[in-house]
Every structure is written in structure tokens, then in C-alpha cells.
C-alpha positions in Angstrom: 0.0 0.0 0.0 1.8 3.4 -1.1 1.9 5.9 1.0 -0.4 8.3 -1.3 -3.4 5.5 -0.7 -2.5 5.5 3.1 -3.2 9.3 2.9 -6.4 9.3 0.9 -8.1 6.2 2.8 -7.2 8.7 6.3 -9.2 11.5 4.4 -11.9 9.6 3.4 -11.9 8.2 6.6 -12.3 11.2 8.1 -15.4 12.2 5.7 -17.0 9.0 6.4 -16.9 9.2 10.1 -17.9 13.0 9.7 -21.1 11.8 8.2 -21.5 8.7 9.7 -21.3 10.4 13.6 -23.6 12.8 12.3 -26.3 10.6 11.5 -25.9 7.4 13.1 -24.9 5.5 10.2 -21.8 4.1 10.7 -18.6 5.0 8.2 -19.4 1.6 6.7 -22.0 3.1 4.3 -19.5 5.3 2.8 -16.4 3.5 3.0 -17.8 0.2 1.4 -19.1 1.7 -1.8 -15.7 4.2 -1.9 -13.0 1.6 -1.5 -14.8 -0.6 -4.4 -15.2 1.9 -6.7 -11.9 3.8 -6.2 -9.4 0.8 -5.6 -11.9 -1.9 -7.4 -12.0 -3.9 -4.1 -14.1 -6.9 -4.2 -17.4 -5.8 -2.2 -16.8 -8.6 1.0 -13.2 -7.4 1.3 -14.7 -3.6 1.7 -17.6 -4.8 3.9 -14.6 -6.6 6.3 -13.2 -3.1 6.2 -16.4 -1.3 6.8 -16.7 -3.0 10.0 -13.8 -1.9 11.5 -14.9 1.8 10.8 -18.1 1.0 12.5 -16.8 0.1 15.3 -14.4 3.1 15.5 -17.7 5.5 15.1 -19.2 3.9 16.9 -16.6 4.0 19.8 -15.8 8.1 18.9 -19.4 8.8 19.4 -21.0 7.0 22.3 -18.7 8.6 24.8 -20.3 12.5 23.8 -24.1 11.7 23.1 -23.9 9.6 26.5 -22.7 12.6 28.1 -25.1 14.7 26.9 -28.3 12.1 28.0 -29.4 11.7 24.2 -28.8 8.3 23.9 -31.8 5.6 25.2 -29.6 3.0 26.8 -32.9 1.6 27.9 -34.2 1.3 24.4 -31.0 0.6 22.7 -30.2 -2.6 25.3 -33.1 -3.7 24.0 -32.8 -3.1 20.6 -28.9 -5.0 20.5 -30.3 -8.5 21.0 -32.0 -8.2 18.0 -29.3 -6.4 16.1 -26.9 -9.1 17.3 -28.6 -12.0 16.4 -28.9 -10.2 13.0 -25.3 -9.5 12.7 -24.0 -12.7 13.2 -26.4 -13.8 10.8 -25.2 -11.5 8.5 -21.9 -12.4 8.6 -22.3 -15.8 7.8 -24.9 -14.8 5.2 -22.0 -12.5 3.8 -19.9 -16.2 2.6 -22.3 -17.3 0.7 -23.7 -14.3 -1.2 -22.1 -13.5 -4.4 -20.8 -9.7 -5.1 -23.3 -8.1 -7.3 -25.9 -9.7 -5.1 -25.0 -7.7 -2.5 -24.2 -4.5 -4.3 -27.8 -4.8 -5.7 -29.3 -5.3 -2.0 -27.2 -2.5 -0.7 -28.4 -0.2 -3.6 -32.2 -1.0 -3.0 -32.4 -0.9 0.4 -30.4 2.7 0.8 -32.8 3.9 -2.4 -36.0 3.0 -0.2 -34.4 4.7 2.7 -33.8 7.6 0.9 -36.7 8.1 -0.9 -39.1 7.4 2.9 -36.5 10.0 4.6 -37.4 12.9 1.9 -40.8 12.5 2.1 -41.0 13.0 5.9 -38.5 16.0 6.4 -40.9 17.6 8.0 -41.8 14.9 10.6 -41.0 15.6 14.4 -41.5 13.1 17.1 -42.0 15.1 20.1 -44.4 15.6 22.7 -45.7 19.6 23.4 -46.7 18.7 27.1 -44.1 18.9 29.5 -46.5 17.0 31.7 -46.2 14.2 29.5 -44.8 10.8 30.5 -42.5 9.0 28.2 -43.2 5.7 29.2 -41.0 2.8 29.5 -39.1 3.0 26.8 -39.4 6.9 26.1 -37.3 9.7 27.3 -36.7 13.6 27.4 -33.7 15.5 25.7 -32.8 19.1 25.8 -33.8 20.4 21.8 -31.8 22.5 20.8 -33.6 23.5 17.5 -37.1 23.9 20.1 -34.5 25.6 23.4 -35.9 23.0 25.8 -36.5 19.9 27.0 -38.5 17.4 25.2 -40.4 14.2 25.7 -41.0 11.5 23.4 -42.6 7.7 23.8 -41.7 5.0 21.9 -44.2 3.3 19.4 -44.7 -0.3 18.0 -41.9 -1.8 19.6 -42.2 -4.9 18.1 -41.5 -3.5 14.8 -38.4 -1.8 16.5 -36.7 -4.9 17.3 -37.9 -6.9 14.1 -35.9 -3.5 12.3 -32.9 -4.2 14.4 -32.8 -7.7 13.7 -33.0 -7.0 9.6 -30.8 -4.1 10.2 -28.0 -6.2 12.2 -28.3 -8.3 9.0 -27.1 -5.6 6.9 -24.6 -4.6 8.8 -23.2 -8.3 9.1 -24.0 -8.7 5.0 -22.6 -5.6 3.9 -20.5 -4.0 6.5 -22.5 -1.0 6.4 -23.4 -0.4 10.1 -27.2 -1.2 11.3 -28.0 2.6 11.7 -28.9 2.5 7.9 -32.4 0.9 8.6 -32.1 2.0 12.1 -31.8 5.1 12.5 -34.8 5.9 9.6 -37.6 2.5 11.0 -37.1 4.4 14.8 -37.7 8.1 13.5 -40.6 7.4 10.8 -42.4 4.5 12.4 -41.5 4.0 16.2 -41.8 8.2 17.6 -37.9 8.7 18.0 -36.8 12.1 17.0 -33.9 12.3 14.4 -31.2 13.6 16.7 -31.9 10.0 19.5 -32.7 8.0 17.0 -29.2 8.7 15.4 -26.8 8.8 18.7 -29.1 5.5 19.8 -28.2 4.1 16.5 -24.1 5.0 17.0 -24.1 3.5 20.3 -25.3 0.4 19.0 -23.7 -0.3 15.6 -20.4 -1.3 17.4 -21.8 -3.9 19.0 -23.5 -5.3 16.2 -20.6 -5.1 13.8 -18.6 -7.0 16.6 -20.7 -10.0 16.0 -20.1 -9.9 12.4 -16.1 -9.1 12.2 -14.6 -12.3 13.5 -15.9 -14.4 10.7 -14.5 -11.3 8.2 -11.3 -11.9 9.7 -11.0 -15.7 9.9 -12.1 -15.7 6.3 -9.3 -13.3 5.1 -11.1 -10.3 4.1 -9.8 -7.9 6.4 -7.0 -6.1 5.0 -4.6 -4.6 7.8 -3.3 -1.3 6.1 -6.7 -0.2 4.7 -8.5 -0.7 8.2 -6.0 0.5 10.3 -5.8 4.1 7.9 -9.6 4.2 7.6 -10.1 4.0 11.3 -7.2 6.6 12.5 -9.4 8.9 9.8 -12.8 7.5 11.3 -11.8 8.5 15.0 -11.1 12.2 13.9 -14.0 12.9 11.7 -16.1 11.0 14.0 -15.2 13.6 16.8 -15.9 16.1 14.8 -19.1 15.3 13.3 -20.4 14.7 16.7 -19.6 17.8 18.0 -21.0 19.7 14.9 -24.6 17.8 15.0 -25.4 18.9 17.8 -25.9 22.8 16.1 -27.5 21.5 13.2 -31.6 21.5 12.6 -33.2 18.1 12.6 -34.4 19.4 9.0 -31.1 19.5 7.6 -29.7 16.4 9.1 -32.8 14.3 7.3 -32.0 16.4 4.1 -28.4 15.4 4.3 -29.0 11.7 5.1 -31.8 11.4 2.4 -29.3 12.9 -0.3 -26.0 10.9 1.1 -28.1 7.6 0.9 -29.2 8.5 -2.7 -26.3 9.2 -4.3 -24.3 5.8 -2.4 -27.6 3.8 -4.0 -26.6 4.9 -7.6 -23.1 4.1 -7.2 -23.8 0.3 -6.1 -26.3 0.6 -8.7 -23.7 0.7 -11.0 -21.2 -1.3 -9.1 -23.6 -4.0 -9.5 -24.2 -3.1 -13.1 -20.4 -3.7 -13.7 -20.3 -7.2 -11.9 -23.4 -8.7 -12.6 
């Protein structure tokens, strides 16, 4: 690996974990469809990859949005059973899919995303009365497009989990990180505004890429100098992006998740256009 690659997977680690902290996704999303078109890796070799800079969002973030009492451990405990089991599943999933079968899944399933997240920019999950309870699996958060507190309750769990467990699935498939189903099935379906939804999602996607990276690496298909200058960018950019959500209206976060999601399903749309 020449040193001018080392420097450009740092920077687009950085990027990725920019826009992964700030939306809960996990670098994965970005990296995977970045390091196959640009270096014409084979898509399970970027997924193995992908994982690791999960994980390092995931580990950059957590430590902030836990500080800050926007993350739902409650909820999220709950939720990483489910997104577990689906990761593991995943991964072994992963050894017997072929590549452009799962460039085509990763292109439809961040296309649907997209398209649902546009449509519902406008969609707030909040709760006006501060008299309000939350219930057992709600909470409250300072908003700091609203200036206060705000309370929230969960809806259809069930469906909450059964998302987790496909998510997890995804992750474990694609190395993508499970806050790309996540993140979007808690804010549209379940009540969770953007901003917990997203730091619930980062606190999670760790975890659930940990189930699938061991059978990555006793496969092979992790390659040492890419992960380890993807992550050192991830942990920076990660930081950052963090840091620089937390000023940003819930409006523009959706807008900029809708459009990222978009433009990463055309490129596996033709990534598996190439391969099929």
C-alpha cells in the first residue's frame, strides 16, 4: 500500500466518520461503496473493512451523546439483542452471497431509505406537554432547535426490534453499520426524534458489527493497512461530526441523510451493473 493510498483512505476516513457520527450510520455506508469503486475492491473485502470503521464511530461517538443524555440506553439494550442475532447472521450470510448480489441489495435498500427520509422531512416526534410521560421506553432530551426539554414515547416496539434484527443483517451482509435501517424505522415508524434515533443508533452499531467481524477476519477479508488508515481517519472525523450535529436542525440532518443515501444507491447501482 503506497503511502499516497495511506493518505487518501485517512481522508476519506475522516469524511466518512464526519457523516457517519452525524447521522448514526456508521462510516461503513460510505467507505464500502468508496473503496470498491476507487481501488476496485471486491465488495466482501470492503464490507470486512467497513466494519472496523463501524466500530471506530461507533466507539468516537458514544462517549459524547452519553454525556449529553441523548442516547436511550434503555431502548438501545433492547434493541442489540435483536441487532446481534442479526449480525451474526449476517456475517455468515455474507460467505455465501455473491458480489453483485450484494451490491444490488445494498443499492435498494439505501434507495428506499432515501426516498421514505425525503418524504418525511418535516416529521417531528416530540411531545408539546411537558407534563407528559414517556413511558417505559421513552425519554426527554434538551432540543436545541425547540430551546428546551422534550419528551418522546416509543411506538410499536415490536417493529423496533424486528428492524434491528434485519438491520444487524445488513450490517453483518454488507459491513455498512445497522443505523442504515435503524436510524430511519425508529424516527418514521416508532416516535424517536432524528437527533436520539441517530446517537441511539451510533451507540449500538459497534456492537452489532462486533458479531459480524470475526468471521470477516477468519475468512481473510480484512485487509490490515486499509482498516487501520480508515479507522485513525474515522476516530477524527467521528469527533468532529459529533460535535458539529449537535448545532444542526433536525431538517437539515434528514435532508443530508436522504441525499447521502441517494447518491451511495446509484453508485452500487452501478457497481452491480459492472459485476453482474
Amino acid at each position: 500500500m503506497e503511502a499516497l493510498h495511506i493518505l487518501f483512505v485517512i481522508a476519506l476516513g475522516f469524511g466518512t466518520g464526519t457523516i457517519g457520527a452525524l447521522l448514526g450510520l456508521g462510516g461503513g455506508l460510505f467507505m464500502v461503496p468508496a473503496l470498491t469503486w476507487i481501488f476496485g475492491m471486491p465488495v466482501r473485502q470492503a464490507a470486512g473493512i467497513g466494519l472496523m470503521t463501524v466500530i471506530a464511530t461507533s466507539g468516537a461517538v458514544s462517549g459524547e451523546t452519553v454525556r449529553r443524555g441523548i442516547v436511550n440506553t434503555r431502548l438501545g439494550m433492547l434493541l442489540m439483542v435483536g441487532a446481534s442475532i442479526g449480525g451474526l447472521a449476517g456475517g455468515i450470510t455474507a460467505q455465501h452471497v455473491s458480489e453483485a448480489t450484494a451490491a444490488l441489495v445494498f443499492a435498494l435498500t439505501t434507495g428506499a431509505v432515501a426516498a421514505i427520509t425525503a418524504v418525511r422531512l418535516d416529521h417531528r416526534n416530540v411531545i408539546d406537554d411537558p407534563s407528559a410521560r414517556p413511558g417505559a421506553y421513552g425519554g426527554r432530551f434538551f432540543d436545541p432547535d425547540l430551546g428546551r426539554d422534550v419528551i418522546y414515547r416509543v411506538k410499536r416496539l415490536p417493529l423496533a426490534v424486528a428492524a434491528s434484527v434485519v438491520a444487524g443483517n445488513v450490517s453483518g451482509l454488507l459491513g455498512l453499520g445497522g443505523g442504515l435501517l435503524q436510524v430511519p424505522a425508529l424516527n418514521l415508524w416508532c416516535g424517536v426524534p432524528i437527533r436520539v434515533a441517530s446517537a441511539t443508533s451510533a451507540f449500538l452499531i459497534g456492537l452489532t458489527a462486533l458479531a459480524s467481524a470475526p468471521i470477516y477476519f477468519a475468512h481473510g477479508q480484512v485487509d490490515g493497512h486499509y482498516a487501520a488508515a480508515s479507522v485513525i481517519g474515522v476516530l477524527a472525523g467521528a469527533r468532529w461530526g459529533v460535535r458539529f450535529g449537535a448545532t444542526q436542525r433536525v431538517r437539515h440532518l434528514k435532508a443530508l441523510m436522504a441525499s447521502v443515501l441517494a447518491i451511495v444507491s446509484i453508485l452500487m447501482f452501478a457497481r452491480w451493473w459492472r459485476v453482474r
